[in-house]
C-alpha positions in Angstrom: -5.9 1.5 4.5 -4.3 -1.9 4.7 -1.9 -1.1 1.7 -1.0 2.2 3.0 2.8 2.1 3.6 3.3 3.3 7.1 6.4 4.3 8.7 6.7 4.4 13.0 9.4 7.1 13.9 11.1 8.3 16.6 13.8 10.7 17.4 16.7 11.5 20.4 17.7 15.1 21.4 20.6 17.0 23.1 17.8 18.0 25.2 14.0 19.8 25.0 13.8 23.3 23.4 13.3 26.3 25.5 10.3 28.4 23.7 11.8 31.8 23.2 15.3 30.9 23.3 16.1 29.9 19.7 20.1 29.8 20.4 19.7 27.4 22.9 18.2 25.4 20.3 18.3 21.5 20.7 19.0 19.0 18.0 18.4 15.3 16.7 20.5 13.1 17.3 19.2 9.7 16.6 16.2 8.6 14.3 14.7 5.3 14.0 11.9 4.3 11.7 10.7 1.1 10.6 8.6 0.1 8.3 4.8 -1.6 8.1 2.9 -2.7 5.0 -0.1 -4.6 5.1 0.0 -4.9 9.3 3.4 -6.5 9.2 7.1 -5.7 9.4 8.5 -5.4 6.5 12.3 -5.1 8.4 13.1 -2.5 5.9 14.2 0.4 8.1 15.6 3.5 8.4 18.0 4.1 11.2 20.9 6.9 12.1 22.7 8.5 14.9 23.4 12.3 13.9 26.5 14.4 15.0 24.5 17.8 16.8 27.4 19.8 16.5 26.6 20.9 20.5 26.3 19.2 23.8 24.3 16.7 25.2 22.8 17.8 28.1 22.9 15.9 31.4 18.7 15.1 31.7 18.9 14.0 27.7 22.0 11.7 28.4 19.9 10.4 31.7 17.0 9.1 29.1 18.9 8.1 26.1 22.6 6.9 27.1 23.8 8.5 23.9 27.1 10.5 24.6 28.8 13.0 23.1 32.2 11.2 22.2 29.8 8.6 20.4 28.4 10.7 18.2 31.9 12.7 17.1 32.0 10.9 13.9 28.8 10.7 12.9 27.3 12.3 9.8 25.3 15.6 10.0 22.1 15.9 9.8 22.8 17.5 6.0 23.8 14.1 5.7 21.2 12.0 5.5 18.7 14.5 5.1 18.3 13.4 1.4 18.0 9.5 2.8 15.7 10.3 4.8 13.2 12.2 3.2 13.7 9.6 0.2 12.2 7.3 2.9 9.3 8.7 4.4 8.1 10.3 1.2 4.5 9.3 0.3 4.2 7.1 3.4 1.6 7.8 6.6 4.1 9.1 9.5 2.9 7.0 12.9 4.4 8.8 15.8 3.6 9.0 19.6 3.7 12.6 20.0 4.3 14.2 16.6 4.3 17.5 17.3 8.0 17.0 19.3 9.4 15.1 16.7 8.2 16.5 13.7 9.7 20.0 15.2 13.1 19.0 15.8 12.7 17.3 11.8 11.7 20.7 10.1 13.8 22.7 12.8 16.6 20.7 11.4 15.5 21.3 7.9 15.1 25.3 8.7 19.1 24.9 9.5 19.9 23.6 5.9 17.2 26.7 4.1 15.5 24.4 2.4 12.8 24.3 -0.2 10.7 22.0 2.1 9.3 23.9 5.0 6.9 21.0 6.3 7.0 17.0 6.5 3.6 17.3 5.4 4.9 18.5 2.2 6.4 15.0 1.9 3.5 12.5 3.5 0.9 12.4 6.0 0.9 11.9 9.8 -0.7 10.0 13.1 -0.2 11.2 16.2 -0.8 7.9 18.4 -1.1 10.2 21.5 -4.0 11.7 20.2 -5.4 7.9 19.7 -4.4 7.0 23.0 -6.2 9.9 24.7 -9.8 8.9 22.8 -9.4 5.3 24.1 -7.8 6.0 27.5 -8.8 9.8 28.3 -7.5 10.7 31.8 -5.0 7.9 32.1 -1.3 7.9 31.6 -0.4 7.8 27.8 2.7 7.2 27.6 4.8 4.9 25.7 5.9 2.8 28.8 2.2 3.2 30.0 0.7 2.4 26.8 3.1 -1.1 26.5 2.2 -2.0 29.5 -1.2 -2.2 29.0 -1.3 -4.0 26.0 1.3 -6.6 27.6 3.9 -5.5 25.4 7.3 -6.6 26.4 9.4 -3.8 27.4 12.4 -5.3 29.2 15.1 -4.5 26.8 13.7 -0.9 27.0 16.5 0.3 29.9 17.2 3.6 28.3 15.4 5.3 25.6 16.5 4.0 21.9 15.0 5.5 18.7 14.9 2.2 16.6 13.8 0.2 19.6 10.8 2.8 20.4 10.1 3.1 16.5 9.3 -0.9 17.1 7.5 -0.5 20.0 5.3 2.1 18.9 4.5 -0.1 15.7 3.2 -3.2 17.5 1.3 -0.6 19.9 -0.1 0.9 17.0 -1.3 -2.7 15.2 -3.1 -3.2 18.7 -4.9 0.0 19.4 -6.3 0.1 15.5 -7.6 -3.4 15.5 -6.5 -6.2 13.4 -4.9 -8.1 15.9 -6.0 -8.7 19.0 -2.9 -8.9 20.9 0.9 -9.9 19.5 1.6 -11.6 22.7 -0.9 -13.4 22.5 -0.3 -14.4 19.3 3.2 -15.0 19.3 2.4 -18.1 21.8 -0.4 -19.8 20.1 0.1 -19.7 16.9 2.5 -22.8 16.6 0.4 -24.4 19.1 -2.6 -23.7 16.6 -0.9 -25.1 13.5 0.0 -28.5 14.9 -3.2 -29.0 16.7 -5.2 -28.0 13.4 -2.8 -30.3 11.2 -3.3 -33.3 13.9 -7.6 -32.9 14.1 -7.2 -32.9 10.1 -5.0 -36.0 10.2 -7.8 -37.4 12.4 -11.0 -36.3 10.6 -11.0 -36.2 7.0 -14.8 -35.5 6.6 -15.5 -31.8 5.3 -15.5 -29.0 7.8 -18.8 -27.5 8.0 -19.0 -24.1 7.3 -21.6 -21.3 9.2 -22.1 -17.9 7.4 -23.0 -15.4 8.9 -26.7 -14.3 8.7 -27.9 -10.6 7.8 -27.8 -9.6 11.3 -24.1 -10.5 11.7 -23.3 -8.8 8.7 -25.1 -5.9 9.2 -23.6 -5.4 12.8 -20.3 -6.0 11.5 -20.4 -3.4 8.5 -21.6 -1.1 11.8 -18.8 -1.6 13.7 -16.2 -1.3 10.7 -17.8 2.3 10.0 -17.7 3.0 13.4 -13.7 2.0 13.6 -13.1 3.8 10.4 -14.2 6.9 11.8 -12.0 6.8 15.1 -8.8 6.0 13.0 -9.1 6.8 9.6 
């Protein structure tokens, strides 16, 4: 699972589609994806704003900041659609609430009658929401909510932003699978770790001693790797 090339994405709309009303369509108009391979960043990402070819309506611009004039000379969806799929193809999608997104994606696709009908056709997806609700059930899941819990930073987050929720949603990802125990935590200790390891070496050149762990430990720990692989996996 660790060498499973994940991709965190997020979209913007013009607004939220009204069931029934398929004129009254919305459309994308940002995506943001980045990239994790082996639990880290790789900083190879994938990130465009999208000319809609319709308004932005007023309770989208509210959320997102993204105006019209902005987008006039964007590219269409048709393209980067090619880009795009390029990119995602063969990874595991991570998204907070797949079904929205990945209806605007093959809504968008439906426009340009194309062979490719779903984005599973292209690579698998994880709906973090879903994870969220087995850990938390009956609490606010939301991004915000979900950050905050975790101690995620979230001050830059003033308006909704595909690329910076893409990021977002990958560190909250790392923490609710495991793996690491907390960036924020880790982010402040591990200089402090390094130079206080190198100075207790510098001071003690005898051999570390090393405990194993007995059959017990093992055996608990193989339990509760089985038991994590079946929540996530």
């Amino acid at each position: 699972m660790n060498n499973k090339r994940l991709v965190v994405l997020d979209t913007e709309t013009t607004g939220i589609n009204n069931i029934g009303l398929p004129h009254y369509n919305h459309r994308i108009i940002e995506i943001g994806a980045v990239e994790i391979m082996n639990r880290h960043f790789t900083e190879k990402n994938f990130h465009v704003y999208i000319q809609p070819n319709r308004k932005i309506d007023s309770s989208a611009f509210k959320i997102h900041g993204i105006t019209d004039h902005f987008l006039l000379n964007k590219p269409t969806f048709k393209d980067i659609v090619q880009d795009f799929l390029k990119y995602i193809k063969d990874c595991t999608l991570i998204i907070h609430n797949a079904t929205f997104d990945i209806g605007f994606i093959e809504q968008e696709m439906s426009f340009l009658n194309m062979n490719i009908k779903k984005i599973s056709d292209y690579c698998s997806v994880i709906d973090t929401l879903k994870i969220a609700r087995e850990l938390f059930p009956g609490k606010k899941n939301t991004l915000d909510a979900l950050c905050t819990r975790y101690k995620i930073n979230i001050s830059q987050r003033n308006v909704h932003s595909a690329i910076l929720d893409a990021r977002l949603l990958g560190k909250l990802y790392l923490l609710m699978t495991g793996g690491q125990k907390s960036m924020f935590f880790l982010d402040k200790i591990n200089n402090i770790d390094i130079n206080f390891s190198k100075k207790m070496m510098r001071k003690n050149n005898s051999k570390l001693k090393v405990i194993h762990a007995n059959a017990e430990e093992i055996k608990k720990h193989r339990e509760y790797m089985n038991m994590i692989k079946k929540i996530f996996l």
